[in-house]
KEVEX-301923 format. One record per residue (C-alpha): residue number from 1; x, y, z. Coordinates in nm, 2 decimals, m for minus. Example, Ala and Ser with C-alpha at 12.3 -4.5 7.8 and 13.67 -1.06 7.14 Angstrom:
<atoms>
<atom><num>1</num><east>1.23</east><north>m0.45</north><up>0.78</up></atom>
<atom><num>2</num><east>1.37</east><north>m0.11</north><up>0.71</up></atom>
</atoms>
This chain:
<atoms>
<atom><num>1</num><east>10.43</east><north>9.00</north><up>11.61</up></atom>
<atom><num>2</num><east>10.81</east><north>9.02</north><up>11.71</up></atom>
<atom><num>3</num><east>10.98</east><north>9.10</north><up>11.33</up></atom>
<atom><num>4</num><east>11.37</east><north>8.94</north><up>11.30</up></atom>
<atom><num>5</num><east>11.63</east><north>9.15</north><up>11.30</up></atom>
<atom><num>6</num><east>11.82</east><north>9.18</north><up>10.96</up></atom>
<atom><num>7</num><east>12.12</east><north>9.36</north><up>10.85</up></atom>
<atom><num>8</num><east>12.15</east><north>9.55</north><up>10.52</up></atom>
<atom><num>9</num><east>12.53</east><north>9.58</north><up>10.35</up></atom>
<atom><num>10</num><east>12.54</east><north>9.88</north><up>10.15</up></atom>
<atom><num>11</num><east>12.38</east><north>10.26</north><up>10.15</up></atom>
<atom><num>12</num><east>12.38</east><north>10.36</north><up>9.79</up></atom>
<atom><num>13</num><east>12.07</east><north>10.38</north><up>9.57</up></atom>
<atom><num>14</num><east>12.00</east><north>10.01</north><up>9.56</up></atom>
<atom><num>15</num><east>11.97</east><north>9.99</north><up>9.92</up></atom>
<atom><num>16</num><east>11.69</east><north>10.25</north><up>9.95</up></atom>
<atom><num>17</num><east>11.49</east><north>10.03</north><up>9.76</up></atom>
<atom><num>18</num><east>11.56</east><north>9.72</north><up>9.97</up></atom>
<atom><num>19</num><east>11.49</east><north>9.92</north><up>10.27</up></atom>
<atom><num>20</num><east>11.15</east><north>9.99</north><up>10.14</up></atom>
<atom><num>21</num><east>11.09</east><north>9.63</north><up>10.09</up></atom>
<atom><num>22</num><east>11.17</east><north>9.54</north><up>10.41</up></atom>
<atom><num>23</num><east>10.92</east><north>9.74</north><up>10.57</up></atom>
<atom><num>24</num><east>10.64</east><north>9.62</north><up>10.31</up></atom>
<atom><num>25</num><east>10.72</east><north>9.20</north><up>10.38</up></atom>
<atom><num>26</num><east>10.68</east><north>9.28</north><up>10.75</up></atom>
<atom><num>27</num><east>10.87</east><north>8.94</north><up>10.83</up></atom>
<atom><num>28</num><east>11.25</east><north>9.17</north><up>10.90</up></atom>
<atom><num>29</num><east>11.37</east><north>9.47</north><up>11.13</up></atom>
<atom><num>30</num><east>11.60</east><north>9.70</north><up>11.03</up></atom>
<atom><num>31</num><east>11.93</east><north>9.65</north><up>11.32</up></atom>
<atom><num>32</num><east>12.16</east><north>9.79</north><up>11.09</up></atom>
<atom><num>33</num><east>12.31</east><north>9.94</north><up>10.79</up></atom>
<atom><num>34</num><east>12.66</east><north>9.87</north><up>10.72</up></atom>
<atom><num>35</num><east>12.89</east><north>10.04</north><up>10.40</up></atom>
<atom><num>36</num><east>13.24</east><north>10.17</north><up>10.43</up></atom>
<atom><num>37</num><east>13.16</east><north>10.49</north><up>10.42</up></atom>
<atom><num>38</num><east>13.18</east><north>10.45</north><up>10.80</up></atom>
<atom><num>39</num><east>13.49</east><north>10.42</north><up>11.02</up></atom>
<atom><num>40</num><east>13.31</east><north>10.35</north><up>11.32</up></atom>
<atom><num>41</num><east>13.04</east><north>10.20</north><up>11.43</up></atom>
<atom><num>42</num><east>12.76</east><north>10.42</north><up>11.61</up></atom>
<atom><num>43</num><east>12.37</east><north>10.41</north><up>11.70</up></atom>
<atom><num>44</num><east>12.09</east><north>10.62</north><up>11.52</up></atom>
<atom><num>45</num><east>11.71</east><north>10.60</north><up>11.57</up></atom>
<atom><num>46</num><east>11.78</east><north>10.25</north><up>11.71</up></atom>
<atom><num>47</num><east>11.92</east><north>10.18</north><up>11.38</up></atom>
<atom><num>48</num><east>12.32</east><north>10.09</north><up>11.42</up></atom>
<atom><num>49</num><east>12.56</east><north>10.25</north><up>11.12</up></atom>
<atom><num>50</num><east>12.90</east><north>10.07</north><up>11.05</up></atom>
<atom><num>51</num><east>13.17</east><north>9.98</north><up>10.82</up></atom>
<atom><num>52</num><east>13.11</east><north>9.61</north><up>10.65</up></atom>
<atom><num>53</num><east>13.35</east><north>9.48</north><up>10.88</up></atom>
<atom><num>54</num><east>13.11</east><north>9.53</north><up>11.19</up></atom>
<atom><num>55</num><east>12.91</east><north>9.21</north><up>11.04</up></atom>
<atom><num>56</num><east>13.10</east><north>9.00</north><up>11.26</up></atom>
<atom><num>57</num><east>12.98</east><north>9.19</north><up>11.59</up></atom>
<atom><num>58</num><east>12.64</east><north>9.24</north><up>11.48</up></atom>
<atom><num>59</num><east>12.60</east><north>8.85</north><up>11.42</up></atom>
<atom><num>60</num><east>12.75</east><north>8.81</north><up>11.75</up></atom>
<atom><num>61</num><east>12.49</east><north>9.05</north><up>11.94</up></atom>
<atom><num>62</num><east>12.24</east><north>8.80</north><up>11.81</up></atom>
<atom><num>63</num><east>12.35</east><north>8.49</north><up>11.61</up></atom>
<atom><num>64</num><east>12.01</east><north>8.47</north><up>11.44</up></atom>
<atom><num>65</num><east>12.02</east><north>8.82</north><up>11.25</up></atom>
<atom><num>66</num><east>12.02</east><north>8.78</north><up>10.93</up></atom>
<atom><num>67</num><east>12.19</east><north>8.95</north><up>10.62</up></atom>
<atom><num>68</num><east>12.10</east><north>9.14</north><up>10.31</up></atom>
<atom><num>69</num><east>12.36</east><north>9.26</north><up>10.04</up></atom>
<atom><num>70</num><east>12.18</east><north>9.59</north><up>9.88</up></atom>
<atom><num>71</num><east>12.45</east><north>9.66</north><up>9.66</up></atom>
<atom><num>72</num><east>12.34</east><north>9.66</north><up>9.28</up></atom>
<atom><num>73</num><east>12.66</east><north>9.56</north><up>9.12</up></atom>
<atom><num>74</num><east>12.72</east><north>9.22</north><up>9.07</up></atom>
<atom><num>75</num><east>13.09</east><north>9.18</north><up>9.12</up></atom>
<atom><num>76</num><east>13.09</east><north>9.42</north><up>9.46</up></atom>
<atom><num>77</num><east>12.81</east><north>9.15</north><up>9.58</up></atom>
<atom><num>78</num><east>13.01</east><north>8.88</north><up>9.51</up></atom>
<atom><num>79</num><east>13.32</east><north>9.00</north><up>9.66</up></atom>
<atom><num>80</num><east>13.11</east><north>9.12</north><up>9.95</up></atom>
<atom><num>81</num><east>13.03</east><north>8.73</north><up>10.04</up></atom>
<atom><num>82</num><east>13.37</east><north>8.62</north><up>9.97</up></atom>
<atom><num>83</num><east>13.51</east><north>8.88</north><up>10.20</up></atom>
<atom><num>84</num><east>13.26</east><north>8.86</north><up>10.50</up></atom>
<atom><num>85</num><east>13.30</east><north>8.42</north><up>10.51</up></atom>
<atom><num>86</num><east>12.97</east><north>8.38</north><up>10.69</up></atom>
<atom><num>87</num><east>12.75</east><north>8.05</north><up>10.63</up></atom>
<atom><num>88</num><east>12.45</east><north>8.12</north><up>10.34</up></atom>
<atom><num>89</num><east>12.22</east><north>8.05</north><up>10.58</up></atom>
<atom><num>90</num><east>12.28</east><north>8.36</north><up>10.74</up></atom>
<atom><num>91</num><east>12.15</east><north>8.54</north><up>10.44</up></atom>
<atom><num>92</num><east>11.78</east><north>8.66</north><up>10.45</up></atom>
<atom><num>93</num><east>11.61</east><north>8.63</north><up>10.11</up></atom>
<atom><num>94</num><east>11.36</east><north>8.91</north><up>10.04</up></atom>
<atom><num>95</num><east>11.02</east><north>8.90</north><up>9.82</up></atom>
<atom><num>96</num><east>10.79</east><north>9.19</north><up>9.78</up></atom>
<atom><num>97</num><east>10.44</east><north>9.13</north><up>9.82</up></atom>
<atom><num>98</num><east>10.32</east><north>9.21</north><up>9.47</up></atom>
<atom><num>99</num><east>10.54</east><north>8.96</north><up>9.31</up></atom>
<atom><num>100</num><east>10.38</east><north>8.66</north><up>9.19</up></atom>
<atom><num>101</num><east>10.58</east><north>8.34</north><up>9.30</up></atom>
<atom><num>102</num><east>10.49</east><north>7.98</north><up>9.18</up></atom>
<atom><num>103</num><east>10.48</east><north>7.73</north><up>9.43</up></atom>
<atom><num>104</num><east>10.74</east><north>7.50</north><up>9.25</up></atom>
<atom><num>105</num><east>11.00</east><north>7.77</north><up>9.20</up></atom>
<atom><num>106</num><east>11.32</east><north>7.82</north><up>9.40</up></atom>
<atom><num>107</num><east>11.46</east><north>8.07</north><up>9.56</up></atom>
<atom><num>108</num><east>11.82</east><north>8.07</north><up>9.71</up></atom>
<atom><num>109</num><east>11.96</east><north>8.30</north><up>9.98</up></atom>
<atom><num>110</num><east>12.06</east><north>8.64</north><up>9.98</up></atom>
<atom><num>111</num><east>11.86</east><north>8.71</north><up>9.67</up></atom>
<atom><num>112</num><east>11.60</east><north>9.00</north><up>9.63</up></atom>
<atom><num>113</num><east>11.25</east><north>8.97</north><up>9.42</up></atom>
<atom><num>114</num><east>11.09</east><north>9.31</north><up>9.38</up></atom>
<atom><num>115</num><east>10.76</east><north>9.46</north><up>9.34</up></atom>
<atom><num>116</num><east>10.55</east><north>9.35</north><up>9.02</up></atom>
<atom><num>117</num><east>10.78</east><north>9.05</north><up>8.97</up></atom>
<atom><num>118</num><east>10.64</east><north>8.70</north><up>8.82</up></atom>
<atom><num>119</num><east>10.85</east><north>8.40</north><up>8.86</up></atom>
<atom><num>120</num><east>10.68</east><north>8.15</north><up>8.72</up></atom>
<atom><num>121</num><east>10.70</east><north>7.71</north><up>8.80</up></atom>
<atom><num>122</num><east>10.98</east><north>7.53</north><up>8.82</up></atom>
<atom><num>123</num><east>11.27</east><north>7.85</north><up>8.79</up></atom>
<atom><num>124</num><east>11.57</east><north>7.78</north><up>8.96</up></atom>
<atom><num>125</num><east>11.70</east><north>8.13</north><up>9.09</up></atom>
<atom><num>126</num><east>12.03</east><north>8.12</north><up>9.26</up></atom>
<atom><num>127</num><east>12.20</east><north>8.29</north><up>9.54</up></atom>
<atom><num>128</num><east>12.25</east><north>8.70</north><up>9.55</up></atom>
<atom><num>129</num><east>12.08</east><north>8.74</north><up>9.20</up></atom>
<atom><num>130</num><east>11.83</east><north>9.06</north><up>9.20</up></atom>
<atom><num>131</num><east>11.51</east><north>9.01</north><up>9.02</up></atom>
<atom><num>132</num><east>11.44</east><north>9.35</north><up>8.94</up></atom>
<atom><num>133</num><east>11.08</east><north>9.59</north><up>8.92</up></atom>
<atom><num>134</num><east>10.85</east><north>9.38</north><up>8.69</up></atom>
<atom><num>135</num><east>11.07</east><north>9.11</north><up>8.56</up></atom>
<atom><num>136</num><east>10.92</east><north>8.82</north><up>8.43</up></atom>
<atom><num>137</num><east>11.08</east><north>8.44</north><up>8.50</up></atom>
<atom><num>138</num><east>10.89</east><north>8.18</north><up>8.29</up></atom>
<atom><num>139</num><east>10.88</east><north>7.85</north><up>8.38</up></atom>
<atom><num>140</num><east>11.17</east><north>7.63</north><up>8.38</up></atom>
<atom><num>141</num><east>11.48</east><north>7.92</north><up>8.41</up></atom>
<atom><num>142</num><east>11.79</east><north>7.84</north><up>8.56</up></atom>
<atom><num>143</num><east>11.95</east><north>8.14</north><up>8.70</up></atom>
<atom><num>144</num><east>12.28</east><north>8.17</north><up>8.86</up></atom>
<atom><num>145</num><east>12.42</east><north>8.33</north><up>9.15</up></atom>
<atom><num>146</num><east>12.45</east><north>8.69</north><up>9.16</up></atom>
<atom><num>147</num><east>12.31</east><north>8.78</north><up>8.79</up></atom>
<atom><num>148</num><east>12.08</east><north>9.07</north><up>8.80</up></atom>
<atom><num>149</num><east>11.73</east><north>9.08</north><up>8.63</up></atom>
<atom><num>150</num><east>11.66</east><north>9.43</north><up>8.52</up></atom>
<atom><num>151</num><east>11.35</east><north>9.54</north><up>8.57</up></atom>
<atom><num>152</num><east>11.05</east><north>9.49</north><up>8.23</up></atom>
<atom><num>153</num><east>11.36</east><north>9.20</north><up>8.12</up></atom>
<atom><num>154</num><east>11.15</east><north>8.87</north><up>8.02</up></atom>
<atom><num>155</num><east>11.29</east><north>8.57</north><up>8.04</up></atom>
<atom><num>156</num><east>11.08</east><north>8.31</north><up>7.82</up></atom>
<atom><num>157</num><east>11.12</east><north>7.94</north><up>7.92</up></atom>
<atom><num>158</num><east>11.39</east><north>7.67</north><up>7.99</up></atom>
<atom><num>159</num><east>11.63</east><north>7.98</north><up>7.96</up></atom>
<atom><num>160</num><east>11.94</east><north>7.97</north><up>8.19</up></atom>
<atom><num>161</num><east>12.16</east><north>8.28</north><up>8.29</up></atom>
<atom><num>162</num><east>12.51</east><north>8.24</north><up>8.40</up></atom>
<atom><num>163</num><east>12.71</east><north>8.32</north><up>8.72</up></atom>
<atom><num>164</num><east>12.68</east><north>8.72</north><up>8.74</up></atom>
<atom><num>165</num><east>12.53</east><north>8.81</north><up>8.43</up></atom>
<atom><num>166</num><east>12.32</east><north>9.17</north><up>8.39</up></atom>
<atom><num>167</num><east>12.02</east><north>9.15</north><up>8.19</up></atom>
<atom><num>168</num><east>11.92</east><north>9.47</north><up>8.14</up></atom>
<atom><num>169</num><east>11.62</east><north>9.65</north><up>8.10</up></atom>
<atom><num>170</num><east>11.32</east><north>9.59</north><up>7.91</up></atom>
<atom><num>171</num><east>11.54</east><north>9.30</north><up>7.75</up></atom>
<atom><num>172</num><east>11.39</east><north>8.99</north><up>7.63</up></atom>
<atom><num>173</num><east>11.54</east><north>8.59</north><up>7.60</up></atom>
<atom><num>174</num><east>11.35</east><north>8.38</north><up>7.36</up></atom>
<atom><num>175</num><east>11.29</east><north>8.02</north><up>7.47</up></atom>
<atom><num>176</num><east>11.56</east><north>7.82</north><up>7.52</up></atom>
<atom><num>177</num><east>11.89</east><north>8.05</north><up>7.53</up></atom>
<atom><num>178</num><east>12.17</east><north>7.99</north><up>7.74</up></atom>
<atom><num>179</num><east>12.37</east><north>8.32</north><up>7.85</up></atom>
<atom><num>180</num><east>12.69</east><north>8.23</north><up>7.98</up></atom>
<atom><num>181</num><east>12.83</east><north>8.37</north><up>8.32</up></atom>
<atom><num>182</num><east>12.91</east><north>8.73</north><up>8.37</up></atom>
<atom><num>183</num><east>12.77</east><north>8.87</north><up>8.05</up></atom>
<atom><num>184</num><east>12.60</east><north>9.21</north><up>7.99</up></atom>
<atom><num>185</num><east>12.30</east><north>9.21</north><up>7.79</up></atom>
<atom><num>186</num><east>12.19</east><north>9.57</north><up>7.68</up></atom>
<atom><num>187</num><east>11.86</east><north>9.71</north><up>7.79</up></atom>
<atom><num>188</num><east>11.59</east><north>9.68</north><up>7.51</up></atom>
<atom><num>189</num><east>11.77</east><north>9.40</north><up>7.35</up></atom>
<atom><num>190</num><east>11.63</east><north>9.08</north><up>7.17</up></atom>
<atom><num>191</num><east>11.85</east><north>8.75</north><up>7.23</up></atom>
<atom><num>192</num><east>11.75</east><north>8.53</north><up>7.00</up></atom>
<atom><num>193</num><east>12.06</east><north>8.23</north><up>7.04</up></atom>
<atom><num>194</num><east>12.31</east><north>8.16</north><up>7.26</up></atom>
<atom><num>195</num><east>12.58</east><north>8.39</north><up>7.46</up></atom>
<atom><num>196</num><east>12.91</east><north>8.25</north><up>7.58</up></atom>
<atom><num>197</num><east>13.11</east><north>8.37</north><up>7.88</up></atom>
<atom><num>198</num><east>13.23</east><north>8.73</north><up>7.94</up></atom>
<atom><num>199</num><east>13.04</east><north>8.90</north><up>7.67</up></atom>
<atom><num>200</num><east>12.84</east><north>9.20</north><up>7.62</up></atom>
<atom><num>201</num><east>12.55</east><north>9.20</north><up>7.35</up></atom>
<atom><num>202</num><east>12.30</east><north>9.46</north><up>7.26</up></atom>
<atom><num>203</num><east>12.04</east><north>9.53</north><up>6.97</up></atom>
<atom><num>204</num><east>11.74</east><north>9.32</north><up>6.81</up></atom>
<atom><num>205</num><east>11.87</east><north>9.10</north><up>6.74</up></atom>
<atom><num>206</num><east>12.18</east><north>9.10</north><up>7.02</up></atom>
<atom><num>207</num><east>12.53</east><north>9.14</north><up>6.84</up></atom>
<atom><num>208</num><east>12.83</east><north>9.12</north><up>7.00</up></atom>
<atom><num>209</num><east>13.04</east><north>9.42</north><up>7.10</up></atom>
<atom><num>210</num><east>13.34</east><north>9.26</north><up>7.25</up></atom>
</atoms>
């Protein structure tokens, strides 16, 4: 079975992880991996090696390639999209086959589900977010573009998760809790009510540190 040719933005840490999944789905091809680390574009193991700015060539080699952000920060992923002005549709989204997806949830573009995951009905998970090693998404979470699920983080149900926010790991959302856009929640914390915009909270119960 022909695979489809996808491109990954970014070479760091995150991205050896999202090259791994790509091999296990079995749906992509690897036909490039673009950071700016390079200032030229060349060919390796029939694998092409760019700066960011060669998106625009690869797309026109073959206008069905997709894209793949494999960048782990949230803000870099964001400006990413904003600075390469493509359509979403051009955005591959990527499940591992151990996670465990309900029928009735949704998934938007660009985003990454990895191994051991369980999203669970009726989640709404945006675009770019990264549902991290074993996360769990109970039913009825609203999550918004480009947060970042650490991996062990539960999320109970009917929470919602702001525009960029970073749950971290092993942290857990009682039902119900709204965490506002780009907010960091510490690893091993407890949110037990409601976190406005631009904070960061840790502990069990969360406090507030800013």
């Amino acid at each position: 079975m022909d695979m489809n040719p996808i491109v990954v933005i970014g070479e760091g840490g995150h991205s050896k992880v999202i090259q791994d999944m790509i091999v296990a789905d079995g749906c992509y091809q690897i036909a490039a991996i673009l950071d700016d680390k390079y200032q030229e574009m060349h060919e390796r193991n029939g694998i092409v090696y760019g700066p960011i700015s060669a998106v625009c060539t690869m797309i026109g080699r073959n206008p069905s390639m997709k894209l793949i952000i494999a960048i782990g920060n949230n803000r870099v992923r964001a400006e990413i999209v904003r600075r390469i002005q493509v359509d979403h549709e051009k955005f591959g989204t990527l499940i591992h086959p151990s996670a465990v997806i309900s029928p009735s949830a949704r998934i938007g573009e660009g985003t990454v589900v990895m191994p051991n995951c369980v999203i669970n009905a009726h989640a709404e998970i945006g675009k770019h977010v990264i549902i991290n090693t074993g996360a769990i998404i109970e039913h009825d979470n609203r999550i918004g573009d480009y947060a970042h699920i650490s991996p062990n983080a539960t999320l109970t149900g009917n929470v919602a998760i702001g525009e960029g926010t970073h749950i971290g790991a092993s942290a857990t959302i009682i039902p119900g809790i709204k965490v506002g856009k780009w907010c960091v929640i510490g690893a091993g914390s407890t949110v037990i009510r409601d976190i406005p915009d631009f904070k960061k909270a840790v502990g069990c119960p969360t406090r507030f540190l800013d």
